[in-house]
C-alpha positions as CSV (number, residue, x, y, z in Angstrom):
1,X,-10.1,-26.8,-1.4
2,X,-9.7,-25.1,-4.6
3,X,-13.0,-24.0,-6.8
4,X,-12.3,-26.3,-9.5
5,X,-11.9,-29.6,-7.0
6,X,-14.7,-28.6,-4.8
7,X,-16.6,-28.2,-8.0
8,X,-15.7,-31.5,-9.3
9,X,-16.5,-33.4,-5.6
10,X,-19.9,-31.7,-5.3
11,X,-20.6,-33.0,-8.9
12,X,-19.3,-36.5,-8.2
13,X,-21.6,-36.2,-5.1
14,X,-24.9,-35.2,-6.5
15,X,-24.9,-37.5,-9.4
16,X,-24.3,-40.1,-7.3
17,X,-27.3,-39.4,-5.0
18,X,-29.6,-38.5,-8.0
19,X,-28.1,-42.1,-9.8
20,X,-29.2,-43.9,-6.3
21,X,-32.6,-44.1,-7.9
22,X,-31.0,-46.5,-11.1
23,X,-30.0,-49.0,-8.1
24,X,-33.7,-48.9,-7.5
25,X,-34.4,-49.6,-11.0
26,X,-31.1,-52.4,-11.2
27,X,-32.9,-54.3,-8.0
28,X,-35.8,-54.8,-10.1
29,X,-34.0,-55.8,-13.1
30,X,-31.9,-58.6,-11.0
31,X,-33.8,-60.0,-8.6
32,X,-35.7,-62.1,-11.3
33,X,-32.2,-64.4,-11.2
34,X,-32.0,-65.7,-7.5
35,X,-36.0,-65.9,-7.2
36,X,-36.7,-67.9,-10.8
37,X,-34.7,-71.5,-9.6
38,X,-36.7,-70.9,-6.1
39,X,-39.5,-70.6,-7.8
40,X,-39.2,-74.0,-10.0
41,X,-37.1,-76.2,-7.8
42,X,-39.1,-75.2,-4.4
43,X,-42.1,-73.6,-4.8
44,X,-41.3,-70.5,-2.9
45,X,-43.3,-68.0,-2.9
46,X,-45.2,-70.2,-5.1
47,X,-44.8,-72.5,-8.1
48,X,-44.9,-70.4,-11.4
49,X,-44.9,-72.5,-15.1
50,X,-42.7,-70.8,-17.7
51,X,-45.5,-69.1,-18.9
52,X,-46.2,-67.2,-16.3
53,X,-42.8,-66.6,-15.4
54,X,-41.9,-64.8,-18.6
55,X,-45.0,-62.6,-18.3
56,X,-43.8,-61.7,-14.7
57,X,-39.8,-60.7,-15.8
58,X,-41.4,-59.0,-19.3
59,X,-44.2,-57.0,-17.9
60,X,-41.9,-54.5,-15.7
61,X,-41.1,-53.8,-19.3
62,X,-45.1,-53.3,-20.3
63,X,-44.9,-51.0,-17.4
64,X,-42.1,-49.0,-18.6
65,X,-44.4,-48.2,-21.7
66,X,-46.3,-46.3,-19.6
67,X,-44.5,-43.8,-17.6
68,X,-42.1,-42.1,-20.1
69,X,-44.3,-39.3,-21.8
70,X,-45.9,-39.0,-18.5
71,X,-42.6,-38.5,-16.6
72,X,-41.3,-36.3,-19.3
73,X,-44.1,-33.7,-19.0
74,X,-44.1,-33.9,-15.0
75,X,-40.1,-33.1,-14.7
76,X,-40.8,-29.8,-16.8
77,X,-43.6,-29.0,-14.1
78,X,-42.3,-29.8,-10.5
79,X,-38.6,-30.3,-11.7
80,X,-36.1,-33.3,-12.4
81,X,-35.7,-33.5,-8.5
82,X,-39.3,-32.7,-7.1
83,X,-40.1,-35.6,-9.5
84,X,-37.7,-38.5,-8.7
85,X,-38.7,-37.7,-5.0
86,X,-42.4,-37.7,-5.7
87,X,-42.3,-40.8,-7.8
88,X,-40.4,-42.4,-5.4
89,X,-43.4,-44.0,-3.9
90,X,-44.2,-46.3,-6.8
91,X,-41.3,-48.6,-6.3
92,X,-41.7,-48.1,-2.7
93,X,-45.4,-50.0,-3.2
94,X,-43.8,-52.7,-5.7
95,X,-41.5,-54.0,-3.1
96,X,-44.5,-54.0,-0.3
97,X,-46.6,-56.4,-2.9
98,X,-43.4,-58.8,-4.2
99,X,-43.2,-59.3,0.1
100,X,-46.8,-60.2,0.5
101,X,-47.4,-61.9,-3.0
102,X,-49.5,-65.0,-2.3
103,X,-50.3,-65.7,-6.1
104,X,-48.5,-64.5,-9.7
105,X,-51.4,-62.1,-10.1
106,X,-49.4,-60.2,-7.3
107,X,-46.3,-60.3,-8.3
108,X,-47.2,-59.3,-12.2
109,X,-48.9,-56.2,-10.7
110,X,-45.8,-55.4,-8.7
111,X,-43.4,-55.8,-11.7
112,X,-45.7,-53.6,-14.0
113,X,-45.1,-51.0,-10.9
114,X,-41.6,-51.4,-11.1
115,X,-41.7,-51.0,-14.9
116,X,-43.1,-47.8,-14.7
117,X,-40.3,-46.3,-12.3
118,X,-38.0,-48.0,-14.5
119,X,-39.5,-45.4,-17.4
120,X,-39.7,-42.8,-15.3
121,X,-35.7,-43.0,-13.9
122,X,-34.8,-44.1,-17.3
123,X,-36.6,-40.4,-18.7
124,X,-35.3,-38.4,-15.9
125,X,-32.1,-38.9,-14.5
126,X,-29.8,-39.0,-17.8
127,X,-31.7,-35.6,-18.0
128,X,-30.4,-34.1,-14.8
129,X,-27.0,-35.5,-14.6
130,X,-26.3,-33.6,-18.0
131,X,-27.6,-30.3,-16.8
132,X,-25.6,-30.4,-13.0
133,X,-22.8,-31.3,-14.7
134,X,-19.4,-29.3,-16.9
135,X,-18.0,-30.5,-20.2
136,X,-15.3,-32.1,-18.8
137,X,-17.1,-34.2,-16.4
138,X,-20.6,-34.5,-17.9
139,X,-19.4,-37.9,-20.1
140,X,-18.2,-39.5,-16.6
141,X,-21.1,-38.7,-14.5
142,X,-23.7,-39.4,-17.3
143,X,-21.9,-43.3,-17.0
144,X,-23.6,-43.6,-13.6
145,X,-26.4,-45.0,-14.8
146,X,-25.3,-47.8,-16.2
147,X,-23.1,-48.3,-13.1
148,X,-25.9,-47.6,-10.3
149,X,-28.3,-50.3,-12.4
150,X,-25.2,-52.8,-12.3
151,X,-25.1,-52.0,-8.5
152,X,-28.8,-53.0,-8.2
153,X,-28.3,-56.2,-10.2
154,X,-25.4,-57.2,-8.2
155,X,-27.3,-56.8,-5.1
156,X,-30.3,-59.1,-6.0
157,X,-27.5,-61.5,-7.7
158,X,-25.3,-61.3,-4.1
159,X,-27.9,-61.2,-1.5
160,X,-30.4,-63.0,-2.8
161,X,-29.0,-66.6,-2.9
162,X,-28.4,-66.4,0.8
163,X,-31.7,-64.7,2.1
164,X,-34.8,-65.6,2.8
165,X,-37.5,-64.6,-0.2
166,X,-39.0,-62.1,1.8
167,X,-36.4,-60.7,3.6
168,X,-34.6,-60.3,0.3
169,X,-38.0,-57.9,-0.7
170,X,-37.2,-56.0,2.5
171,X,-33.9,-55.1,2.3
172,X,-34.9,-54.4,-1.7
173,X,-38.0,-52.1,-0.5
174,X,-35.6,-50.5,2.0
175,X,-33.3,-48.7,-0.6
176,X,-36.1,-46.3,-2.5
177,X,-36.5,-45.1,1.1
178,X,-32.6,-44.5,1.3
179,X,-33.1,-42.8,-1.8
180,X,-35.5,-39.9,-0.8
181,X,-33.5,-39.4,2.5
182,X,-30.0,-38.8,0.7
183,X,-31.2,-37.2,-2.7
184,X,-33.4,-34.3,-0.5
185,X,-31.2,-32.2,0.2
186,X,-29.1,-31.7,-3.6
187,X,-29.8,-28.9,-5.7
188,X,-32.3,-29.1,-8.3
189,X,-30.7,-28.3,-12.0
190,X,-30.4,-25.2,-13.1
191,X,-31.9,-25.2,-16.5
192,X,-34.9,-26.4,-15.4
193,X,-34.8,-23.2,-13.1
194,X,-34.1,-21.0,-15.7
195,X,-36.8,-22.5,-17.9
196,X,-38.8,-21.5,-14.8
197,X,-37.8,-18.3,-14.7
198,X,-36.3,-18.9,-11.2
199,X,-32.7,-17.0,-11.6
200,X,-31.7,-16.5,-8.3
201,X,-32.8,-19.9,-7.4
202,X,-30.6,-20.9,-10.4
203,X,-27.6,-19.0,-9.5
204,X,-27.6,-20.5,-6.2
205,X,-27.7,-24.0,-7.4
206,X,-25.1,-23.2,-10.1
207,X,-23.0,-21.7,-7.4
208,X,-22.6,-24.7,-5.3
209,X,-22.7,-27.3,-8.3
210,X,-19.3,-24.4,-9.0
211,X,-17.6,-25.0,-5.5
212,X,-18.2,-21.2,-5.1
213,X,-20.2,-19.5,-2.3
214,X,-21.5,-16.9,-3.8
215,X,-23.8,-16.5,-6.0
216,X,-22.6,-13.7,-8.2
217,X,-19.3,-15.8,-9.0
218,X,-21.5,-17.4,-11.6
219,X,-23.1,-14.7,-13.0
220,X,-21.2,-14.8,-16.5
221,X,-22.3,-18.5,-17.1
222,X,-25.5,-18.0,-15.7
223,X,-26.1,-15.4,-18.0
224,X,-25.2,-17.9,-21.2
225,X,-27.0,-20.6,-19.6
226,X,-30.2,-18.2,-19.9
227,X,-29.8,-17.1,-22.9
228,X,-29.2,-20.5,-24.2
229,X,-32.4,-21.7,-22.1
230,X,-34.4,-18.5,-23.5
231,X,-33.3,-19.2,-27.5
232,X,-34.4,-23.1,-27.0
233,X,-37.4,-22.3,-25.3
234,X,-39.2,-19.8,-27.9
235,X,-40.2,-22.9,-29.9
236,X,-43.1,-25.1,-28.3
237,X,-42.2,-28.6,-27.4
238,X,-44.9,-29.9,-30.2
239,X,-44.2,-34.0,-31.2
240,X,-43.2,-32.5,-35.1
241,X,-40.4,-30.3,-32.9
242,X,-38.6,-33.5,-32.9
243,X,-38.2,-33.8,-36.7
244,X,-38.7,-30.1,-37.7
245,X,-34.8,-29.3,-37.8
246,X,-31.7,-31.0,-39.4
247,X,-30.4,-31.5,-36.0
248,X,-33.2,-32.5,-34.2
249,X,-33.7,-35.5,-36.8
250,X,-30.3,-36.5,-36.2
251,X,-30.4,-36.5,-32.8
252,X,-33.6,-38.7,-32.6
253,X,-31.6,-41.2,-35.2
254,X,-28.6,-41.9,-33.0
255,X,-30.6,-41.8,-29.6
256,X,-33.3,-44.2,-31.2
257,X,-31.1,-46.6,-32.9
258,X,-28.6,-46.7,-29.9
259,X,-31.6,-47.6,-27.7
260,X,-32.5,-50.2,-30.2
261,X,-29.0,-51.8,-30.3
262,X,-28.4,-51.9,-26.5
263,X,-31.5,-53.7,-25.7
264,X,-31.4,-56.0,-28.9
265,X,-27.8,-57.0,-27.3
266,X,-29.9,-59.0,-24.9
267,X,-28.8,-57.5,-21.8
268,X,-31.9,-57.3,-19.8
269,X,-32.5,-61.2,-21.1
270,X,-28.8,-62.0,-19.7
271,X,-29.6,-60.0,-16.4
272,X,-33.2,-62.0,-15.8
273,X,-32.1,-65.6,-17.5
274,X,-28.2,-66.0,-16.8
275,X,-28.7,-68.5,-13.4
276,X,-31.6,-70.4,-16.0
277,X,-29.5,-70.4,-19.1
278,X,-26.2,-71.5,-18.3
279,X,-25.0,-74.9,-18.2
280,X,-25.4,-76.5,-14.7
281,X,-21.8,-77.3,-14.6
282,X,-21.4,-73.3,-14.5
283,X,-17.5,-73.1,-15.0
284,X,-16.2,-75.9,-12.9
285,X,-16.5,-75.5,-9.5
286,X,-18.8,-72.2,-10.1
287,X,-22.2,-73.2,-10.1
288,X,-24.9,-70.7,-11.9
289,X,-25.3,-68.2,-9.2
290,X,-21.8,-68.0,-9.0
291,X,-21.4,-67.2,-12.3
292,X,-24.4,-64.4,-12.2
293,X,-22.0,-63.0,-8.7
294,X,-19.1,-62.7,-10.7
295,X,-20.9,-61.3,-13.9
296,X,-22.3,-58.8,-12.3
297,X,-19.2,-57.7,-10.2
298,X,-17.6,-57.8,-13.8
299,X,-20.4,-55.5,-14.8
300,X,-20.0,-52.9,-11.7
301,X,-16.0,-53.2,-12.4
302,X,-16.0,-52.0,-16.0
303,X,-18.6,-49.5,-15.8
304,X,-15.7,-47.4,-14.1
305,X,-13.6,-48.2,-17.5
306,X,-15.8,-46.2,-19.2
307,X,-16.1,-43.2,-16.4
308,X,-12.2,-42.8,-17.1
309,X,-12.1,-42.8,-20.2
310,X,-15.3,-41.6,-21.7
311,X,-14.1,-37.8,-21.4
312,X,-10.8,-38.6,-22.7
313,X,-11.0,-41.4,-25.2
314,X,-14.5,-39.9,-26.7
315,X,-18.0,-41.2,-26.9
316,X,-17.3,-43.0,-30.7
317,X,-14.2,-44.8,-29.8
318,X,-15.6,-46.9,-26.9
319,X,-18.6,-47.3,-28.7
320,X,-17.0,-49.2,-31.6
321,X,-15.1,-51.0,-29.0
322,X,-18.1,-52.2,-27.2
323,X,-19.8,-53.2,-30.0
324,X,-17.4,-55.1,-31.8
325,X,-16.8,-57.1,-28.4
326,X,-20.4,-58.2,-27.5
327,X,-21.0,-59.0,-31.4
328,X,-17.9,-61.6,-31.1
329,X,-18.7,-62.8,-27.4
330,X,-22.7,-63.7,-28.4
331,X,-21.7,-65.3,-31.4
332,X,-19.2,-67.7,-29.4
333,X,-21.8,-68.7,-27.1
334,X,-24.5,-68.7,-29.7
335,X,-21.7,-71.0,-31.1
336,X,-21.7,-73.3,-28.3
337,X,-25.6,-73.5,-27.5
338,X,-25.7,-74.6,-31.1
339,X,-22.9,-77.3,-31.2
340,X,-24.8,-78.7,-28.0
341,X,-27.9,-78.5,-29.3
342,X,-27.7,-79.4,-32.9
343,X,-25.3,-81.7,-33.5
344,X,-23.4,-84.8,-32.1
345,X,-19.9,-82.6,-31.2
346,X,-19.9,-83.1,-27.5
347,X,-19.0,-79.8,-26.0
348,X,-19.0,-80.8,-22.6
349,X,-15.7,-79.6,-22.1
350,X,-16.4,-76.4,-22.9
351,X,-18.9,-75.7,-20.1
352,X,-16.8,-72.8,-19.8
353,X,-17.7,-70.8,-22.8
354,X,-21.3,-69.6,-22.3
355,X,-19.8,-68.1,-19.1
356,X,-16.6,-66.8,-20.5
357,X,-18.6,-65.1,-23.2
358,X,-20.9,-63.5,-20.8
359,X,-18.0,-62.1,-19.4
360,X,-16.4,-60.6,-21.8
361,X,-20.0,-59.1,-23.2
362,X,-20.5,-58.1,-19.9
363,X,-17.4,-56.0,-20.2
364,X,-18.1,-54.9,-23.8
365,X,-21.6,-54.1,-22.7
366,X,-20.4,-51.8,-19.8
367,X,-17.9,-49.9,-21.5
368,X,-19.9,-48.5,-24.6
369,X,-23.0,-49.4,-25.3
370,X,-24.7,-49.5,-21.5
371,X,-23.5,-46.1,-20.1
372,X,-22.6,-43.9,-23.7
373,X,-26.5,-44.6,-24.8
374,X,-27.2,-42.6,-21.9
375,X,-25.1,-40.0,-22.0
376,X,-25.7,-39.3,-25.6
377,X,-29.7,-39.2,-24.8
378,X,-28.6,-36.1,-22.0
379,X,-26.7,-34.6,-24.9
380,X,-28.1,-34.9,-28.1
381,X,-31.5,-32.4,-27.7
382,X,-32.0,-28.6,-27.1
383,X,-33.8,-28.0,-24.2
384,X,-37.5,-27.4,-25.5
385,X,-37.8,-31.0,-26.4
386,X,-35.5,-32.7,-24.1
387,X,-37.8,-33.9,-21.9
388,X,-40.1,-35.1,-24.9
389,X,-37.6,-36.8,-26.3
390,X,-36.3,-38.3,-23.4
391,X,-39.8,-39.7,-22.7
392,X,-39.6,-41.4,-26.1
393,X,-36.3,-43.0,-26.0
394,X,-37.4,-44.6,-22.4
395,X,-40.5,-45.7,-24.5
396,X,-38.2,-47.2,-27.2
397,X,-35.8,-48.9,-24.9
398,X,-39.3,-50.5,-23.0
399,X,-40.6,-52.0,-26.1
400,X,-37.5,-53.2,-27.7
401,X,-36.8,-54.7,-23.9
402,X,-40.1,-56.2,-23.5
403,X,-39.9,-57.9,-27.1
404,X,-36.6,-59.2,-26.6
405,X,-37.2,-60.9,-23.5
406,X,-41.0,-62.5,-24.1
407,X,-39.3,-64.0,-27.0
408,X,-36.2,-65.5,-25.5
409,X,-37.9,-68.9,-23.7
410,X,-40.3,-69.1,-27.6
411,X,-37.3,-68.9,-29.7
412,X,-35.0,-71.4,-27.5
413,X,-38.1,-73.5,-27.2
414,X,-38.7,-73.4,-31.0
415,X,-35.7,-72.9,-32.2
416,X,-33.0,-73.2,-29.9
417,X,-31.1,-71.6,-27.3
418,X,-28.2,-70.8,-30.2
419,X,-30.8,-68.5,-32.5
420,X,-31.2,-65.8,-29.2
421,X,-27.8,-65.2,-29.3
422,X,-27.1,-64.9,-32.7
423,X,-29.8,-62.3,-33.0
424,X,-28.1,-60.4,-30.2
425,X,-24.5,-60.8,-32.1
426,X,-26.1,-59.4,-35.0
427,X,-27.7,-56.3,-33.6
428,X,-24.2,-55.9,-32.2
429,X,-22.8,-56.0,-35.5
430,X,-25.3,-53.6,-37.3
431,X,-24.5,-51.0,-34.0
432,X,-20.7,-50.9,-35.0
433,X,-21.9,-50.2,-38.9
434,X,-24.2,-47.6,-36.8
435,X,-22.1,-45.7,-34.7
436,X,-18.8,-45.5,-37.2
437,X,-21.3,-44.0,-40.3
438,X,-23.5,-41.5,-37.9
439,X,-22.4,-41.3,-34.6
440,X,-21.2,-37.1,-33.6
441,X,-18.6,-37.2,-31.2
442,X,-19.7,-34.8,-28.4
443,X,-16.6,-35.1,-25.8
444,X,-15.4,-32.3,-24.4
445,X,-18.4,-29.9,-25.7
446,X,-20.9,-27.6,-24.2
447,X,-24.7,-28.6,-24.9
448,X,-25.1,-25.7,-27.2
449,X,-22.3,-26.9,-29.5
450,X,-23.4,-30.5,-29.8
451,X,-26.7,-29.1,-31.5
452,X,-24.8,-26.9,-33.2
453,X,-22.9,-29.8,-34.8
454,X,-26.0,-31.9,-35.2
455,X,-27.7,-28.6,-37.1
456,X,-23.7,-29.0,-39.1
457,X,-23.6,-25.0,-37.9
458,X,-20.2,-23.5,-37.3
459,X,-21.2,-20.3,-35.6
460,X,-19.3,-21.1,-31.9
461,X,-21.5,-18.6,-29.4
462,X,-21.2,-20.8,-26.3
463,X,-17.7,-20.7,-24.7
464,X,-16.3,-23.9,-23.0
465,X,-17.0,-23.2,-19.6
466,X,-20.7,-23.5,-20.0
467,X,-22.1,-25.4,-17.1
468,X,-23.7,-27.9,-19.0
């Protein structure tokens, strides 16, 4: 096999083990949906009141508040690799308490658990996908994220219906396990080796990430990557690093805001609250955990949309798309919840739009504004404060998360279902004003020209077949 294929393959392969920790994070996320109607309707584990169910499903995001900085620091010290393996064992022990939960004091612990691996995967992985990975592959590899953490939610939403509640929490707990076996033995990334001062260890890693077998095949690139490392490095990751330069403000903007918008488009709401939320007719002869099965296979479909075309069609243009589409879709079922709800126009024949708009935000979602936030966040920062930032951002996407869905059940209670998705269709709207005003297109370039753009520097040191 040719250098360049091998290259790619080996790529393909070690972002896919390093992204088998976001199915972790995605089981978390979805099983909420097949256990909530179990929970009212039978009592199993236990009865839980509405209350206490939204404190269960919001405080994994409380826990996510937690591990971020935490995580950032520890993958500068024992590596992006040494530390998904090492923090492997938190939602190892979540899983082991949701099996043996005898009372919603259980089962909040074990959710704040999972939160805080969902902070810690959420910090990290974005982070080493961008640094194994070339220019012209970085875009598609960095959208494994979003797909691995459809994957997970289309296990819960598949599996779960037809398990047992417990048996469901083994074969859950059984994949973090999975995890450790397959992601031992891939290469840990060469920046953070360089950053360690670990060259040959570097070169090695570079090599096989390369397709080549020996080491001083790379030595050219190495040799950029180092001095690139070395020039970022000579400042101190200090929290006033993050605003000191022109294109370190800039690159906290887009990376904040983006956050922002793709958790205020109420996906983790939709992921917990679909099978609750819909209309018990579902679409016809669908009922609402058929609807969640074939939302999230739409989700895990279109996810690969945007791994085509993220490298070829750019960051900015599937963006806009995505936006614009889940701004229309949550204002049509916003639409419908309200015609139901507030006045006398009988919508029953329309069961189908709730679902049909979930759909096609489920789509718009998983072309843009899932998968690009994250590969933006691996782009956007130099490397001293990558890992700083990187904390933040997972710290930003836990609150805006947890806010979004404690409120949901208070504002259809109060208000009605309608207002939660208008709200969602609006944060929509103000990302498309968002991303066509600021947004840097970064397809197609190294790491070191994306913060040249963001510093608006022409200088062009770095040539295009810098690793990462």
């Amino acid at each position: 096999m040719e250098p360049r294929s091998l290259a790619t393959l080996r790529q393909y392969v070690t972002a896919a083990s390093a992204s088998l920790s976001v199915i972790i994070l995605g089981t978390s996320l979805g099983w909420p949906s097949p256990v909530l109607p179990r929970m009212q309707d039978e009592g199993t584990p236990f009865f839980m009141s509405y209350e206490e169910i939204s404190w269960m499903v919001s405080l994994l995001y409380l826990g996510n508040l937690m591990s971020p900085i935490p995580a950032g620091y520890l993958m500068d010290i024992l590596g992006r690799k040494n530390s998904l393996l090492v923090l492997t064992i938190i939602p190892l022990s979540a899983w082991v308490m949701i099996i043996f939960a005898e009372a919603p004091i259980m089962l909040y612990f074990a959710r704040f658990l999972a939160g805080t691996w969902s902070g810690i995967v959420s910090t990290i992985a974005p982070m080493y996908l961008a640094e194994i990975s070339e220019p012209r592959v970085r875009g598609a590899l960095s959208t494994f994220v979003q797909l691995m953490t459809n994957l997970g939610v289309l296990f819960e939403y598949v599996i779960g219906p037809i398990v047992s509640y417990k048996i469901l929490g083994y074969f859950s707990g059984s994949l973090p396990i999975i995890f450790i076996i397959i992601f031992f033995g891939m290469p840990e990334s060469p920046y953070w080796l360089l950053m360690k001062g670990k060259k040959e260890k570097a070169a090695k890693s570079l090599a096989w990430l390369r397709g080549l077998e020996n080491s001083s095949e790379v030595k050219e690139e190495l040799e950029t990557l180092e001095n690139v490392v070395t020039e970022e490095m000579r400042n101190k990751k200090r929290l006033k690093d993050l605003v000191e330069t022109k294109g370190n403000r800039k690159a906290l903007l887009v990376v904040e805001a983006l956050a922002i918008f793709q958790r205020m488009s109420g996906i983790s709401a939709l992921m917990a609250y679909t099978s609750t939320t819909l209309p018990k007719a579902g679409a016809g002869s669908l009922s609402p955990n058929d609807c969640v099965i074939v939302m999230g296979l739409v989700w895990v479909v279109s996810v690969f949309v945007a791994t085509v075309l993220v490298d070829s069609l750019g960051r900015k243009p599937l963006l806009l798309t995505s936006s614009i589409g889940c701004c229309m879709a949550l204002f049509a079922a916003g639409l419908w919840f309200f015609l139901d709800e507030k006045t006398n126009y009988d919508v029953t024949n329309f069961y189908w739009v709730p679902f049909g708009s979930f759909l096609v935000y489920g789509f718009s979602f998983c072309i843009g504004l899932g998968p690009i936030a994250s590969t933006i966040q691996g782009e956007a920062f130099p490397t001293n404060i990558k890992a700083l930032a990187s904390g933040i951002t997972s710290v930003v996407l836990a609150v805006t998360s947890f806010i979004m869905n404690k409120i949901y059940h208070t504002i259809a209670d109060e208000f009605g279902m309608y207002l939660n998705y208008w709200i969602f269709s609006g944060a929509c709207l103000t990302s498309t004003i968002f991303v066509l005003v600021y947004l840097v297109e970064t397809k197609g370039k190294t790491l070191h020209e994306i913060h040249e753009e963001l510093n608006k520097t022409t200088k062009k040191t770095i040539p295009n077949n810098e690793g990462a």
